[in-house]
Backbone as a chain_set.jsonl record, in Angstrom:
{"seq": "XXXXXXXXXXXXXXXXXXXXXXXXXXXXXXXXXXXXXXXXXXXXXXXXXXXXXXXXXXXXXXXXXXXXXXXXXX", "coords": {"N": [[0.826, -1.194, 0.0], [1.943, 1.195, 1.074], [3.71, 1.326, -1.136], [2.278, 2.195, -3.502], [1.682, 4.237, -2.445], [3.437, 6.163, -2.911], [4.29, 6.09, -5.328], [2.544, 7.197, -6.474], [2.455, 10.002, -5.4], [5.044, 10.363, -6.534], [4.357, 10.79, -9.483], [2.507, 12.187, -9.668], [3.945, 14.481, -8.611], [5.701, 14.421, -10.599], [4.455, 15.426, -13.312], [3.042, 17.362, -12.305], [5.047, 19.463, -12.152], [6.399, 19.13, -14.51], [4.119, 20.957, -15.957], [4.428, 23.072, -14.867], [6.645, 23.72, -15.666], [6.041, 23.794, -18.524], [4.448, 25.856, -18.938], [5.984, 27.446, -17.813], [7.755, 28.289, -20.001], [5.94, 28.858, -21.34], [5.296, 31.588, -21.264], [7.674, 32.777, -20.985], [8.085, 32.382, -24.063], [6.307, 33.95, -25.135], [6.802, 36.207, -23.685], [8.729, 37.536, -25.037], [8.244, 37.114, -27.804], [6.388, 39.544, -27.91], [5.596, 43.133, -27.964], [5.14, 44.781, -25.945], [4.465, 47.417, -24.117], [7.109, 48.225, -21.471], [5.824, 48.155, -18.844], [4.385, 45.962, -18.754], [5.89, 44.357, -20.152], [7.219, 44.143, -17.368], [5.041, 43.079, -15.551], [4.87, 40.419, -17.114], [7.482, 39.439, -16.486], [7.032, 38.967, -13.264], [5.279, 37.649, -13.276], [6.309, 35.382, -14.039], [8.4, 34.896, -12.443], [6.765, 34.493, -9.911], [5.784, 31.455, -10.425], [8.086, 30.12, -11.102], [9.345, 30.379, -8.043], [6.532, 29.53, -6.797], [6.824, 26.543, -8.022], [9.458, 25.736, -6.895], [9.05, 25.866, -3.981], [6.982, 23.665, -4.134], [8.656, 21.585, -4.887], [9.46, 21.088, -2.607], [7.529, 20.643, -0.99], [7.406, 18.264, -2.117], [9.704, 16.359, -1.774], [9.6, 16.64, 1.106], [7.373, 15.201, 1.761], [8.288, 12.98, 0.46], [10.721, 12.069, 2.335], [8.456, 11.628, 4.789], [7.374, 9.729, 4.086], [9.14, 7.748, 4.06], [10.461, 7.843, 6.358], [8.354, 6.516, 8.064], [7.814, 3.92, 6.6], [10.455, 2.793, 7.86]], "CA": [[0.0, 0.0, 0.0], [3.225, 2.395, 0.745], [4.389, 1.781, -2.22], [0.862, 2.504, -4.31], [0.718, 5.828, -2.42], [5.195, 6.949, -2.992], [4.21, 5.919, -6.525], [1.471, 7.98, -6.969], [3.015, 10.847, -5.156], [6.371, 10.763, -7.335], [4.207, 10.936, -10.695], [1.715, 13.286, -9.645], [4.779, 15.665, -8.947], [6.338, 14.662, -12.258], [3.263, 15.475, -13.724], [2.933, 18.772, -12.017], [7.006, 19.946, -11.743], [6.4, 19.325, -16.546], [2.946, 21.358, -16.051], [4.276, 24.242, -14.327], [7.948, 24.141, -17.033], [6.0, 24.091, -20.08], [3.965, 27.305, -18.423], [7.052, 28.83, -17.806], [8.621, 28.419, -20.89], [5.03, 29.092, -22.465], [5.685, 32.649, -20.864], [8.991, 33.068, -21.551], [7.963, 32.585, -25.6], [5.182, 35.403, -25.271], [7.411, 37.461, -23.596], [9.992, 37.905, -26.415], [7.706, 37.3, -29.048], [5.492, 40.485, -27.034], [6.53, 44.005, -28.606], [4.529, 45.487, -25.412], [5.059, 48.125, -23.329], [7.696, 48.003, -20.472], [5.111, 48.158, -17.732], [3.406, 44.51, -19.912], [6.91, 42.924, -19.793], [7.765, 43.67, -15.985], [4.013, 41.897, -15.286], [4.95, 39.298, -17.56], [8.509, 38.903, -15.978], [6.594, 38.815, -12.268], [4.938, 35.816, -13.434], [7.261, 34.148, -14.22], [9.502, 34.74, -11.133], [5.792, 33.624, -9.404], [5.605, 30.142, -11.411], [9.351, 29.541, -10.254], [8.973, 30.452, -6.59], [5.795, 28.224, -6.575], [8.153, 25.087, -8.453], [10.414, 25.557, -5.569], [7.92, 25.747, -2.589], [6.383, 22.061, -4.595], [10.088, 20.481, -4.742], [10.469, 21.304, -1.202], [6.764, 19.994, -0.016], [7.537, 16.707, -2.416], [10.741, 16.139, -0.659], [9.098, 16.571, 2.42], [6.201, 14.044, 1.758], [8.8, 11.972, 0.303], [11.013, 11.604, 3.521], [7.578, 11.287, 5.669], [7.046, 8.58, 3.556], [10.48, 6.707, 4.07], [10.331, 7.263, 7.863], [7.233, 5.554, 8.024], [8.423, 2.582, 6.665], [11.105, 2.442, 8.856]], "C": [[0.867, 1.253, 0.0], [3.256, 2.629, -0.49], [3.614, 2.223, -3.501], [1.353, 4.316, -4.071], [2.495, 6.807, -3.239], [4.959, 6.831, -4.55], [3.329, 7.339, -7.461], [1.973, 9.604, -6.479], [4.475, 11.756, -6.166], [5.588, 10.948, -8.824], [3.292, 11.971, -10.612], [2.417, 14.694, -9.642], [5.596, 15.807, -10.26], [5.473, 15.542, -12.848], [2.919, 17.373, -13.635], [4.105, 19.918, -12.123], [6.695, 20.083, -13.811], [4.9, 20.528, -16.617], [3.47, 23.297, -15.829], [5.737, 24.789, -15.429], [6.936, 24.629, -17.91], [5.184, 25.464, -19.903], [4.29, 28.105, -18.927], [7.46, 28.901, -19.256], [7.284, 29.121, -22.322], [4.659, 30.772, -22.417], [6.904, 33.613, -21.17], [8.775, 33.342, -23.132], [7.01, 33.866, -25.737], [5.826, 36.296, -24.548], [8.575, 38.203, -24.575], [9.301, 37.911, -27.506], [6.494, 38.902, -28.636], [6.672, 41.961, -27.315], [5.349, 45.132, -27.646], [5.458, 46.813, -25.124], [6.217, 47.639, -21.825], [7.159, 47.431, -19.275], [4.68, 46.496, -18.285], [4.788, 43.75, -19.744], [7.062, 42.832, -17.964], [6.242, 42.719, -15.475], [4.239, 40.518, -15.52], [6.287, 38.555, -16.69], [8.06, 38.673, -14.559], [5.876, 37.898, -12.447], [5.459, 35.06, -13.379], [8.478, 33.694, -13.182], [8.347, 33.903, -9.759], [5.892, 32.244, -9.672], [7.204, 29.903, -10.636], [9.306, 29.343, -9.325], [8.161, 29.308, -6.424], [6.462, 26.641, -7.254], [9.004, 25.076, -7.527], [9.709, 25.168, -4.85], [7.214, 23.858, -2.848], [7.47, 21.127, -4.644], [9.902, 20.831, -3.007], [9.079, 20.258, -0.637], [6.99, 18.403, -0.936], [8.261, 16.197, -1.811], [10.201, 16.275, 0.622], [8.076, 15.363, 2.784], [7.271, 12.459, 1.356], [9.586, 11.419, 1.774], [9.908, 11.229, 4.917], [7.016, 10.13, 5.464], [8.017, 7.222, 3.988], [10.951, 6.996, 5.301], [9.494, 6.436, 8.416], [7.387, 4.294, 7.521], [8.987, 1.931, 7.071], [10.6, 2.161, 9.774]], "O": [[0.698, 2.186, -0.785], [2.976, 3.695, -1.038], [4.25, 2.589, -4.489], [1.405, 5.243, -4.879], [2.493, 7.836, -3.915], [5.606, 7.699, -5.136], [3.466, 8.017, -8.48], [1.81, 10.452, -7.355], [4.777, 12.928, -6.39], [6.437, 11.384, -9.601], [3.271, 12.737, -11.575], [2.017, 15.71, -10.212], [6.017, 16.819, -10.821], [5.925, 16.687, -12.861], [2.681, 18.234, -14.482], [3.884, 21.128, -12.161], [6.825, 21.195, -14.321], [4.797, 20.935, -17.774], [3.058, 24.318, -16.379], [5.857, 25.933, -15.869], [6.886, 25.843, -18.106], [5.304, 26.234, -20.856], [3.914, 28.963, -19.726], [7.407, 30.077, -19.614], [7.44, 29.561, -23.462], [3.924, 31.275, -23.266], [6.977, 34.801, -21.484], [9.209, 34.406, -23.574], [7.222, 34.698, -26.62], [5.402, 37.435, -24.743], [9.025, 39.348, -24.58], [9.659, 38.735, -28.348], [5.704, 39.077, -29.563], [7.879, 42.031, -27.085], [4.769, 46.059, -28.212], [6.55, 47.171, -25.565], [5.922, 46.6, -21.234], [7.688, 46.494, -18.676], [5.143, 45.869, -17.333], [4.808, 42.626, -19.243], [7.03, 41.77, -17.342], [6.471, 41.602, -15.009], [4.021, 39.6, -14.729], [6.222, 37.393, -16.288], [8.885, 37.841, -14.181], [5.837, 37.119, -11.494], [5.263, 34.014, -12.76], [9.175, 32.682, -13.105], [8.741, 33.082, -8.931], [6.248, 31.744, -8.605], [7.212, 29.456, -9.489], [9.205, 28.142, -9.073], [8.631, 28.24, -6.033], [6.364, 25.659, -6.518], [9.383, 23.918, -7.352], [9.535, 23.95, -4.881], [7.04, 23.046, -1.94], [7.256, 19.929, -4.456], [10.922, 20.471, -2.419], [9.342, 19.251, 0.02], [6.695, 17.388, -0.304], [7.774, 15.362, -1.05], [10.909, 15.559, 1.329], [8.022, 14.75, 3.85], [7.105, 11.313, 1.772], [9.114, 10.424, 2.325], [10.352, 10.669, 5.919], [6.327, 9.511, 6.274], [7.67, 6.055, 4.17], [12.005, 6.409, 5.542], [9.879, 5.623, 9.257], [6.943, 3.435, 8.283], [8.765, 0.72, 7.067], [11.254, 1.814, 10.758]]}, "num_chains": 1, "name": "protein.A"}
C-alpha cells in the first residue's frame, strides 16, 4: 500500500514539476515574441519569477512528503 501511495506521489509531482515548465517556458515565448510596453513585460517577468517560486515551494513539499514517507516505513 506504501508503495501505491510513494508511486502515486512521485508521478503526480512529475506530472505537475512538466505542467508548471512548459507554463514557464510558455511565458517566456510570449514574452519575447510580445513588442509590449515596459510596464506589460515587468508583469509578464513577475509571473514568471511567481511560477518559479511556486516550483520551488512544490520540490520542497515533495521532498518533504517523500522523507515522511520513508520514515514511516522504517
Amino acid at each position: 500500500m506504501n508503495s501505491v501511495i510513494i508511486v502515486a506521489i512521485v508521478f503526480g509531482s512529475i506530472v505537475t514539476i512538466a505542467g508548471l515548465l512548459c507554463g514557464t517556458v510558455l511565458v517566456i515565448v510570449r514574452m519575447r515574441k510580445s513588442s509590449s510596453s515596459s510596464a506589460g513585460s515587468a508583469d509578464e517577468a513577475r509571473m514568471v519569477q511567481e511560477l518559479y517560486r511556486g516550483l520551488e515551494r512544490m520540490e520542497q513539499r515533495v521532498e518533504a512528503l517523500e522523507t515522511i514517507l520513508m520514515d514511516k516505513e522504517k
